[in-house]
N, C-alpha and C positions, 0 to 999 in steps of 0.2 A: 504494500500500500504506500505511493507517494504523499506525503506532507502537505497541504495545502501549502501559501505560500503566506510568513506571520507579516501582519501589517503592526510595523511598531508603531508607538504616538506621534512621533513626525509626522506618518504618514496617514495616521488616522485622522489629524485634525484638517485634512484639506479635502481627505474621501468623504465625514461626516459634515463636512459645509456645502461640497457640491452635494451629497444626498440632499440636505436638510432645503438647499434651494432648488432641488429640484420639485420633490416633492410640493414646497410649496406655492410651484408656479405652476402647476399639475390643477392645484384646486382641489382635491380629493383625498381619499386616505386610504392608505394600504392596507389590506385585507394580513390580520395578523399571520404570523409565521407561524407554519403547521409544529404544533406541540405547546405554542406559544400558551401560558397561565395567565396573563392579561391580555385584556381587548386594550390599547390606547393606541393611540395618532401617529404616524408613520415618522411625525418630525415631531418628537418630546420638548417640551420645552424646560427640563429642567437640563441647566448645563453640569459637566463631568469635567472636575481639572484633568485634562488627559494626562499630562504631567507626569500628573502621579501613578496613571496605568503606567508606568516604568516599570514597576516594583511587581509585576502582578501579569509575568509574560504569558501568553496561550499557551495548552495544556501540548504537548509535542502528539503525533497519533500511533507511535512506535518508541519501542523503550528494550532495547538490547540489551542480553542478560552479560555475566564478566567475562564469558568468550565470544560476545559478539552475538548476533542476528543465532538464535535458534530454528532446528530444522523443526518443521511439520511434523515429521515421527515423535520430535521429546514432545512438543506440544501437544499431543493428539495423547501419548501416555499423560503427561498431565494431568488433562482432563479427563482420564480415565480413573485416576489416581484420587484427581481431588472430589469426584461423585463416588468412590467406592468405599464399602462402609466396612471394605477389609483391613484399612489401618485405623479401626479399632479393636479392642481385645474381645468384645463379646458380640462386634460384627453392628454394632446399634446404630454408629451416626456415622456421617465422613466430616471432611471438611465443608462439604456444602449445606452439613444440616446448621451450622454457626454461619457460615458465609455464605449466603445463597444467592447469587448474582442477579436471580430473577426476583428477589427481594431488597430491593437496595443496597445487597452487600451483603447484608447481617442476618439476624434473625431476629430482630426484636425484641427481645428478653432483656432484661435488667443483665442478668448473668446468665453463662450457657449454661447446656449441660450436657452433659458427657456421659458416656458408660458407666451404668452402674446407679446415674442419676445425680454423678458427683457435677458439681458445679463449681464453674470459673470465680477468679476471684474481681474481675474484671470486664469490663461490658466487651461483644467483640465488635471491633470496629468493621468497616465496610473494605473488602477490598477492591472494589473499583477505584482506578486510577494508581491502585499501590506502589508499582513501579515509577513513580512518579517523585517519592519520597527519599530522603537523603539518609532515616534511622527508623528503626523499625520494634514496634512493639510500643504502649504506653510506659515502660520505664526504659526502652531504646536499647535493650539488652545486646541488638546486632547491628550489624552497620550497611550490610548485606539483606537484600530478599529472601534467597535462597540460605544466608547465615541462620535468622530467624526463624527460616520455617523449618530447618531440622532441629533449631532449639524448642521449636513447638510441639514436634510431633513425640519430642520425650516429655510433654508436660502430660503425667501420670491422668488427670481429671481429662486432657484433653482427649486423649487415643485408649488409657486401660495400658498403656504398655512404661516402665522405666527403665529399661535397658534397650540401647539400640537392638542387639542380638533377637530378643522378641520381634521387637518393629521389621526387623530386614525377614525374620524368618512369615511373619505374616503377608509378606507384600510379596512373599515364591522365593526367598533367600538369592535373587538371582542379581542384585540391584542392593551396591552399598548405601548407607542412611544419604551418602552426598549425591547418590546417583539419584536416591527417591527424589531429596528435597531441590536437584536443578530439574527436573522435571514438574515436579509442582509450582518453582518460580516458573519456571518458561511458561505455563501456561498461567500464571495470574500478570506476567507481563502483558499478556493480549487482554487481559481485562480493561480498557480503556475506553472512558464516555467525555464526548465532549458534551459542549452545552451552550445553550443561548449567550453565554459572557464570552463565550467563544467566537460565535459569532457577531461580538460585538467589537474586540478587539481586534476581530479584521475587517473593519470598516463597515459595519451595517446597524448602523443607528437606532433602527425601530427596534434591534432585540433586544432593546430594555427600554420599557416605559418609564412613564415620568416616578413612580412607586419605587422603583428598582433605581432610580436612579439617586433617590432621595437617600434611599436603603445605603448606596454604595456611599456617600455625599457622608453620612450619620459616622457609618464606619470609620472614615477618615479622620471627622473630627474629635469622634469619642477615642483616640488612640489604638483602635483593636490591629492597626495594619503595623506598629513595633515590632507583632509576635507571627500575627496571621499573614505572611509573605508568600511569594515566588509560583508558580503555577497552580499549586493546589493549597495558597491558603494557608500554608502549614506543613508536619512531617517533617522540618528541617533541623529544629533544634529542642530545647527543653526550657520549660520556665515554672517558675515554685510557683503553685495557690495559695493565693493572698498575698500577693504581692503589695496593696495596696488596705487590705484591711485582712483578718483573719477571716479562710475558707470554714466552714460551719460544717464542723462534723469532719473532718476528715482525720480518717483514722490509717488507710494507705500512705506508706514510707516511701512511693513511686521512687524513683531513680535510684535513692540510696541504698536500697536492695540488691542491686546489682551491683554499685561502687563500692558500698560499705565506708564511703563519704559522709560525712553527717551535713554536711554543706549540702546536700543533694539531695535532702528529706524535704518531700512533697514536692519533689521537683516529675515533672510528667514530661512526655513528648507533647508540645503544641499541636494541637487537633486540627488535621486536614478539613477544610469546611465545604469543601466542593462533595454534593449529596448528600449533604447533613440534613435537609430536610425527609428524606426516605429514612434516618437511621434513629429513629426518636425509640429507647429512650436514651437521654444524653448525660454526659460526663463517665469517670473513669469505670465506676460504679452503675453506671445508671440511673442514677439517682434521679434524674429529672426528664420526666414524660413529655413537660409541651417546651419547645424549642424560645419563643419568646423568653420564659422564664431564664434560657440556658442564659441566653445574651443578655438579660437584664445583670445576672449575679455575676458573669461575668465582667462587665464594666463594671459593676461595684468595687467586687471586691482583685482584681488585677488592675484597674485602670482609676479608683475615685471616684469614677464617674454613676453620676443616679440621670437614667436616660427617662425622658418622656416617654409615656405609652406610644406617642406616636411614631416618636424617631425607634422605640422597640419593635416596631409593628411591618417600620418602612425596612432595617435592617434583615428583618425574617422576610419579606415581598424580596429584596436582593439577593439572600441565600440559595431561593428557590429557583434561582438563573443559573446559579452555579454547576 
């Protein structure tokens, strides 16, 4: 699959001005974009400092694993691998029964659950766009795709299994735990969804209404984009809850579990936000069912900020572009 071609802001500010006058020497209004969640005017009238789309490049549509471009064979095991309910120990879930790609990713639960009934200690995130990410896991344990997912498939609650030996002997012992888990990366590498902000940042104006634009306009100013950066919003680095006031209730040591830092207690990987409206419920834990809520506490207590209903309202209408 060829790459569309990315329109950066230079070049979007003179594609969205001839749009904007075309449109409105046309006299009429464009019939929304097929998938489009609002009806509004082909020329919005709220403005975007494009500027600032610097920080915030389009999602690429290919994502090479650490040898390079995978063949269709590992791919194709893959996804055999990650719907088969044989890397677990009592045969009950695969990786799709947590990650279900035809479910936004996830599986909607607070916390998973696993063979046996055992349960995650951790919400699981969506993996669409995953390769996309610079660290992986909510305390970043790997640095790799393919690192993390064979450190996953030993997490006992997740698979029923704590020794590789078990794991390789259930998947036909023919395929080391590194051979399972580039296989499983190769095929969550093709997981990739663009989106309406996609199409906005390469020049087509109407795929964000004046809502969405507001949405993106609130983001900016309420500070959220210090943390939430680079194609997907996030996945790039880590930041402590409550940074700004104490997080309520947190009892997860996030990072320092893995450093044994104490510098790095309630430190988490910053959450990728591109499809977080499919992945409700939200935070590390799941603590929180409706998404407004997530972004209201979130500016509280990371950023100071106490956000109007309405700038809450406009930020979740831009989420859903994402």
């Amino acid at each position: 699959m060829s790459e569309p071609a990315t329109v950066l802001p230079f070049l979007i500010r003179p594609l969205l001005g001839v749009s904007l006058l075309m449109a409105a020497s046309c006299g009429g209004e464009e019939p929304a974009a097929e998938g489009s969640v609002v009806a509004e005017a082909a020329a919005p009238t709220v403005e975007v400092d494009l500027d600032a789309l610097e920080g915030f490049p389009p999602l690429a549509t290919t994502f090479p694993g650490p040898d390079g471009p995978a063949s269709a064979e590992l791919v194709e095991l893959g996804r055999a691998l990650f719907q088969s309910t044989g890397l677990s120990a009592d045969g009950s879930v695969s990786c799709a029964s947590c990650h279900d790609p035809d479910e936004g990713g996830d599986d909607g639960r607070a916390l998973s659950v696993g063979p046996g009934g055992a349960t995650s200690r951790r919400n699981a995130p969506s993996l669409w766009n995953v390769a996309s990410y610079a660290t992986f896991g909510w305390d970043g344990r790997a640095a790799t795709l393919e690192g993390f997912t064979a450190l996953h498939l030993l997490d006992d609650w997740a698979t029923g299994f704590a020794d590789e030996e078990a794991l390789v002997g259930a998947a036909g012992g023919e395929r080391s735990l590194a051979e399972i888990a580039a296989a499983l990366g190769a095929y969550q590498r093709t997981l990739v969804r663009r989106s309406r902000w996609d199409r906005f940042l390469g020049g087509e104006p109407s795929a964000l209404g004046d809502p969405e634009r507001r949405g993106f306009n609130s983001f900016l100013e309420a500070g959220c984009a210090m943390c939430h950066t680079g194609p997907s919003f996030g996945g790039d680095d880590f930041q402590q809850l409550g940074m700004a006031e104490e997080w309520p209730d947190l009892e997860d040591s996030g990072r320092m579990l893995v450093t044994g830092d104490s510098s790095d207690e309630g430190m988490f990987r910053t959450a990728p936000l591109r499809g977080l409206y499919e992945t409700a419920p939200y935070g590390h834990a799941g603590q929180y069912p409706d998404l407004g809520e997530m972004v209201r506490l979130m500016a509280q207590h990371q950023l100071g900020v106490e956000l109007s209903p309405q700038e809450t309202a406009d930020i979740v209408t831009w989420l859903n572009s994402l």
